[in-house]
DSSP file (Angstrom, degrees, kcal/mol; ACC not computed):
  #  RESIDUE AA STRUCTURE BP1 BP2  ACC     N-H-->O    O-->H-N    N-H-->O    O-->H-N    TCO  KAPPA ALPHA  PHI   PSI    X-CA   Y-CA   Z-CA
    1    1 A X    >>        0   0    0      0, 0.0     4,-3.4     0, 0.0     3,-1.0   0.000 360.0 360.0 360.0 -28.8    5.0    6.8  -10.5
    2    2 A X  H 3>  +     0   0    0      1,-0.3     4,-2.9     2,-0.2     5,-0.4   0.935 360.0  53.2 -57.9 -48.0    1.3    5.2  -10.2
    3    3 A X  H 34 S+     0   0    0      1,-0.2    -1,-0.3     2,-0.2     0, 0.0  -0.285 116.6  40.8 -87.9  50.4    1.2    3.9  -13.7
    4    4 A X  H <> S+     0   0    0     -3,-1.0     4,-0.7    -2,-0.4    -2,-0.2   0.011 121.0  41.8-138.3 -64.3    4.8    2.0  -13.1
    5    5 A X  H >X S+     0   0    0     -4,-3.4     4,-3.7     2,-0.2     3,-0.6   0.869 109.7  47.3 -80.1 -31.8    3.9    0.8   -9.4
    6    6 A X  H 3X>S+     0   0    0     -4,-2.9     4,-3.7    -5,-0.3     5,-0.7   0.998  99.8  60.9 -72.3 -52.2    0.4   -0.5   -9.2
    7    7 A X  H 345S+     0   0    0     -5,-0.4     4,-0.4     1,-0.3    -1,-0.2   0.747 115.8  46.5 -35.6 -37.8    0.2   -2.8  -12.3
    8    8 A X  H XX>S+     0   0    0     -4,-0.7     4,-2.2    -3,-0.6     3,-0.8   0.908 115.0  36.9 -48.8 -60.2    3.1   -4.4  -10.1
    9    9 A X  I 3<>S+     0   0    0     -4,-3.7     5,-2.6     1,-0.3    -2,-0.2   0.811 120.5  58.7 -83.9 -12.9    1.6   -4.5   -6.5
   10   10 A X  I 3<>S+     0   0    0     -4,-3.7     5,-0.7    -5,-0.3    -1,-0.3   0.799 119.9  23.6 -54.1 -37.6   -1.7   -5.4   -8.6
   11   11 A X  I <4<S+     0   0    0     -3,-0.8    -2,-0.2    -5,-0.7    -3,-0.2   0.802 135.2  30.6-111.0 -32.1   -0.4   -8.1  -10.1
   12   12 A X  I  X5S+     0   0    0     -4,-2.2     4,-1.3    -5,-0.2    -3,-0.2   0.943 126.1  24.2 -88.4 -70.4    2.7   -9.4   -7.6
   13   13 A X  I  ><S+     0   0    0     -5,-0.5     4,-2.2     2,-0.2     5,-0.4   0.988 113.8  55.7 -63.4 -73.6    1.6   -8.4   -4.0
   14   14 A X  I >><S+     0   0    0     -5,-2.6     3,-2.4     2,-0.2     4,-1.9   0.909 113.6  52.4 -63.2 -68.3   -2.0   -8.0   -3.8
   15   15 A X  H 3><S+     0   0    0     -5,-0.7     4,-2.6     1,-0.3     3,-0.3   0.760 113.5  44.7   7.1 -85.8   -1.7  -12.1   -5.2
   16   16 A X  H 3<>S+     0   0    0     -4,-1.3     5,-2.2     1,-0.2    -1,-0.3   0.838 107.6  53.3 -41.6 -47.9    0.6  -12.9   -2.6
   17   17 A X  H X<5S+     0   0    0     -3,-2.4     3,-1.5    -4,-2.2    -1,-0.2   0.833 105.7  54.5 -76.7 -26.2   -1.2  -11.3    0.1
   18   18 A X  H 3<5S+     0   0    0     -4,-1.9    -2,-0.2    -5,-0.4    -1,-0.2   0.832 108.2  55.9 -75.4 -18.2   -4.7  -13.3   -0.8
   19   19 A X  T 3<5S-     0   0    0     -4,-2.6    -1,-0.2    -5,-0.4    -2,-0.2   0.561 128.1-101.1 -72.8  -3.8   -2.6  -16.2   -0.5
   20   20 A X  T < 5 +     0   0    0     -3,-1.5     2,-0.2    -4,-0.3    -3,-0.2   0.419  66.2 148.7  96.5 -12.5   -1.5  -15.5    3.0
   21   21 A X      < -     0   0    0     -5,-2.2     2,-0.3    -6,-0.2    -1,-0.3  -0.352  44.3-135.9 -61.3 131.6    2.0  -14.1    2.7
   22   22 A X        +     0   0    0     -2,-0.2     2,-0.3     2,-0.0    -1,-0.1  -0.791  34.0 179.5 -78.2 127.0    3.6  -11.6    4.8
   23   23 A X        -     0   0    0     -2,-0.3     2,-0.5    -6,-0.0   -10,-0.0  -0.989  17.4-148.0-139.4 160.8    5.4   -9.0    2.5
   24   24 A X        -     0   0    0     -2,-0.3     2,-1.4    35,-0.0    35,-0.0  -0.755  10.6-167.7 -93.2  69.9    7.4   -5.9    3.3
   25   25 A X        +     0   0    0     -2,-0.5     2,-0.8     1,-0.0    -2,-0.0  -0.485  14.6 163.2 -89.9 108.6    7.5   -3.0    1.2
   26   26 A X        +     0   0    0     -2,-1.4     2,-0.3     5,-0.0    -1,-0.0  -0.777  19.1 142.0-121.9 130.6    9.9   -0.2    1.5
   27   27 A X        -     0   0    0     -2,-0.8     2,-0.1     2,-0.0    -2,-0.0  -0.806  55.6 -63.5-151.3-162.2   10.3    1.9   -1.2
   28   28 A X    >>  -     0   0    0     -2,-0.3     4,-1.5     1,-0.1     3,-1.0  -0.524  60.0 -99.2-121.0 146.9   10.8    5.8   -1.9
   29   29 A X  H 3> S+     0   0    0      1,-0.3     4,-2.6     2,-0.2     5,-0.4   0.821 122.2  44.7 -48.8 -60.0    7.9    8.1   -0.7
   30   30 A X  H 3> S+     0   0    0      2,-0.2     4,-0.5     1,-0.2    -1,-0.3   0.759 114.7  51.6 -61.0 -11.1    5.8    8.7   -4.5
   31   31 A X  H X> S+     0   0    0     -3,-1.0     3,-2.7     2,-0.2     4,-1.0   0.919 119.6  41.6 -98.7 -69.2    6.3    4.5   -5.1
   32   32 A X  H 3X S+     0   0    0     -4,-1.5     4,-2.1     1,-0.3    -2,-0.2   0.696 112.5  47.2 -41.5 -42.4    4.6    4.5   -1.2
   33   33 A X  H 3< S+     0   0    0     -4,-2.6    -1,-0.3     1,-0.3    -2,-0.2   0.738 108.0  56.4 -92.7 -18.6    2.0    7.0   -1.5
   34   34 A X  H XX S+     0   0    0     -3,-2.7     4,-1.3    -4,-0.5     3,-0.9   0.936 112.5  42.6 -82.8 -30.8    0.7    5.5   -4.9
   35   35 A X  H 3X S+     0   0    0     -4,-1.0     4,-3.4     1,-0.2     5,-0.3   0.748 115.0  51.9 -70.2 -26.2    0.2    1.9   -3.0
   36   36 A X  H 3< S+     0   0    0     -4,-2.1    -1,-0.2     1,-0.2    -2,-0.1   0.326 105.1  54.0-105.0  31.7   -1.4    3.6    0.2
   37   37 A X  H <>>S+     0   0    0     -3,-0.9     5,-1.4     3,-0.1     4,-1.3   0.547 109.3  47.9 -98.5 -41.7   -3.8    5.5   -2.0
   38   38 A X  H  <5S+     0   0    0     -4,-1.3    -2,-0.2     2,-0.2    -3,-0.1   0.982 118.4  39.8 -42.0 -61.3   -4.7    2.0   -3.4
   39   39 A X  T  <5S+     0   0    0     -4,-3.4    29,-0.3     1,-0.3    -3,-0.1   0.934 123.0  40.8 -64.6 -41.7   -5.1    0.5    0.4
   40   40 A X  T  45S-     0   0    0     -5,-0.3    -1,-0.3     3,-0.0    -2,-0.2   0.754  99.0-129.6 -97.4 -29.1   -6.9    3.8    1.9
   41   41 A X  T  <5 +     0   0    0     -4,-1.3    -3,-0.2     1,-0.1    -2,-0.1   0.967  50.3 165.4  89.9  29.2   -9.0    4.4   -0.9
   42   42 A X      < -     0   0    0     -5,-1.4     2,-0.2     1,-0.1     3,-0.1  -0.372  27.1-133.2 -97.5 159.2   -7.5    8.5   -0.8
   43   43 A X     >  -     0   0    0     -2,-0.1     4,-1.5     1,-0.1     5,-0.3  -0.467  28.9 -84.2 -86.7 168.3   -8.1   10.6   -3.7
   44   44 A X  H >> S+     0   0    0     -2,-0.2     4,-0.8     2,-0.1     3,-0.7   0.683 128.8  46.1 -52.3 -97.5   -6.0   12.8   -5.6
   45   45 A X  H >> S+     0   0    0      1,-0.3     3,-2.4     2,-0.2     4,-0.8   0.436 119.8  43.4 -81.5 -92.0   -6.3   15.8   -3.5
   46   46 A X  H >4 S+     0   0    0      1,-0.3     3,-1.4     2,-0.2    -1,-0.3   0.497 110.2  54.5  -5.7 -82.3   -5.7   13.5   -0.2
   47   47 A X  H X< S+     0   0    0     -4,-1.5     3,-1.4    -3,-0.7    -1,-0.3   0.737 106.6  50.1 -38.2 -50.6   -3.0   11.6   -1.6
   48   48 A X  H << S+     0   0    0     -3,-2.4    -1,-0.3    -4,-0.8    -2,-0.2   0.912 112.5  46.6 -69.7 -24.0   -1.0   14.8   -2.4
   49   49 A X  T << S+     0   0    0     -3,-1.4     2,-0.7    -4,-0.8    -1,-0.3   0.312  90.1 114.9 -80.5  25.2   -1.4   16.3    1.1
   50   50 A X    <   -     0   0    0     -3,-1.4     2,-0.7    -5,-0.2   -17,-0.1  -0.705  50.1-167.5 -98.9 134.8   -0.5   12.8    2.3
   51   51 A X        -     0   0    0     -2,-0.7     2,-0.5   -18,-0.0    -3,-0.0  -0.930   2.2-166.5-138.4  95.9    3.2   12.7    4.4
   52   52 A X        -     0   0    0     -2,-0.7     2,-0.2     3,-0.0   -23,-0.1  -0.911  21.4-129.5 -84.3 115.0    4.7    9.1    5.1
   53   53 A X    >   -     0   0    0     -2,-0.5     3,-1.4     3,-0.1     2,-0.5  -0.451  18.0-117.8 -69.5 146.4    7.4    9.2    7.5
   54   54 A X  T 3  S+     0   0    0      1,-0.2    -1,-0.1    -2,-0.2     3,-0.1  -0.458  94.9  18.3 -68.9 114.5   10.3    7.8    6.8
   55   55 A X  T 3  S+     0   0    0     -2,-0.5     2,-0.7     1,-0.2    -1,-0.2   0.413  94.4 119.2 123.3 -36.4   11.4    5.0    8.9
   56   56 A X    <   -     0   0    0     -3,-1.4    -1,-0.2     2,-0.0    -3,-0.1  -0.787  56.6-142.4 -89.9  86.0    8.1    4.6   10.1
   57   57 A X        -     0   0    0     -2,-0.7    17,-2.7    17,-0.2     2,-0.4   0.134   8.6-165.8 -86.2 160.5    6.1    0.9    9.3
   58   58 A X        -     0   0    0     15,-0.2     2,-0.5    16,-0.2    15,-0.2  -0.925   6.1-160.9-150.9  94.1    2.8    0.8    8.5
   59   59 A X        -     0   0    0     -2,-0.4    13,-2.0    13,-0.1     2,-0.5  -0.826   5.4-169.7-117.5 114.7    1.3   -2.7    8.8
   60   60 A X  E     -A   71   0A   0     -2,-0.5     2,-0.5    11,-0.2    11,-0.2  -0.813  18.3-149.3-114.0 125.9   -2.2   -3.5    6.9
   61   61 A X  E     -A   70   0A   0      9,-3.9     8,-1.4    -2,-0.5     9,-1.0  -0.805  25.3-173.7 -87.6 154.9   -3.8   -6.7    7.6
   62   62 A X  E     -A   68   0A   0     -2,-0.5     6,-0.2     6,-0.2    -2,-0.0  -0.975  19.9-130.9-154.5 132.6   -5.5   -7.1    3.9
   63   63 A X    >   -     0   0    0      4,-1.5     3,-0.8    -2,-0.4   -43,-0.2   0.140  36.5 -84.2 -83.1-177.0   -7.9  -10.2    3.8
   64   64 A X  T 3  S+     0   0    0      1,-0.3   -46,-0.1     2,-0.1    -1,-0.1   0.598 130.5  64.0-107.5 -11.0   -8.0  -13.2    1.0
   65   65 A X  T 3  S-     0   0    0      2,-0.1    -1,-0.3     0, 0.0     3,-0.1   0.659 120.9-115.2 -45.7 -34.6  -10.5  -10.2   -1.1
   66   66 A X  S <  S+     0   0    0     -3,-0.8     2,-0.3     1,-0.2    -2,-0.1   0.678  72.4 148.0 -45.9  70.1   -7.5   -8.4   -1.1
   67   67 A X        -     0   0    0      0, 0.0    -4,-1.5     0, 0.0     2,-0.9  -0.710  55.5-108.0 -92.7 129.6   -9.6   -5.7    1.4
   68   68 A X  E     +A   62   0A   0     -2,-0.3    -6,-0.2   -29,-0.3     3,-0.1  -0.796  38.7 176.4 -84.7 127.8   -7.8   -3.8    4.2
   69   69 A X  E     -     0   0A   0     -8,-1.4     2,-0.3    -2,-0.9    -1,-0.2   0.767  64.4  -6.2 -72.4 -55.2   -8.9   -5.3    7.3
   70   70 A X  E     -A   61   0A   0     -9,-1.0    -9,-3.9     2,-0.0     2,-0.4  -0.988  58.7-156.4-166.1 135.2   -6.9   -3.4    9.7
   71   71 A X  E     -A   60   0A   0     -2,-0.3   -11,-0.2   -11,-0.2     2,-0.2  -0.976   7.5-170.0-140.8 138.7   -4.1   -0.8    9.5
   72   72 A X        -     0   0    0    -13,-2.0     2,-0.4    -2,-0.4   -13,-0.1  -0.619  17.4-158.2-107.0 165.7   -1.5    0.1   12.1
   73   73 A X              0   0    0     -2,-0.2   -15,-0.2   -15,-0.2   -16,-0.1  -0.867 360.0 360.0-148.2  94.5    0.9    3.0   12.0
   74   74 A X              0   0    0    -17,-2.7   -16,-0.2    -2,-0.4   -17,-0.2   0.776 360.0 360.0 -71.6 360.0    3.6    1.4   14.6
């Protein structure tokens, strides 16, 4: 799912986000956990014990580096 979704949020989102954009992404739990391994920096072993609830937003401020700044878990 990794080699499908980052070359996307690499190349589409993180863009967008250095520009200043608000985006939204909801997408199905493996699409998620491969972008919030990117943001958090998790490893393989991490990443697979890693459990996003569904439903739940998860708002990263990510700076014009495209660096996480700040991450909430509303």
């Amino acid at each position: 799912t990794a080699e499908r979704v980052l070359p996307y949020f690499n190349s589409k989102i993180i863009p967008s986000l250095k520009s200043g954009n608000d985006v939204i992404i909801s997408a199905h739990g493996n699409s998620l956990r491969a972008i919030v391994m990117t943001l958090d920096r998790l490893n393989e072993k991490e990443v697979i014990a890693l459990n996003i609830p569904n439903g739940v937003p998860i708002v990263y401020d990510v700076n014009a580096n495209g660096e996480v700044e700040n991450k909430v878990e509303l």
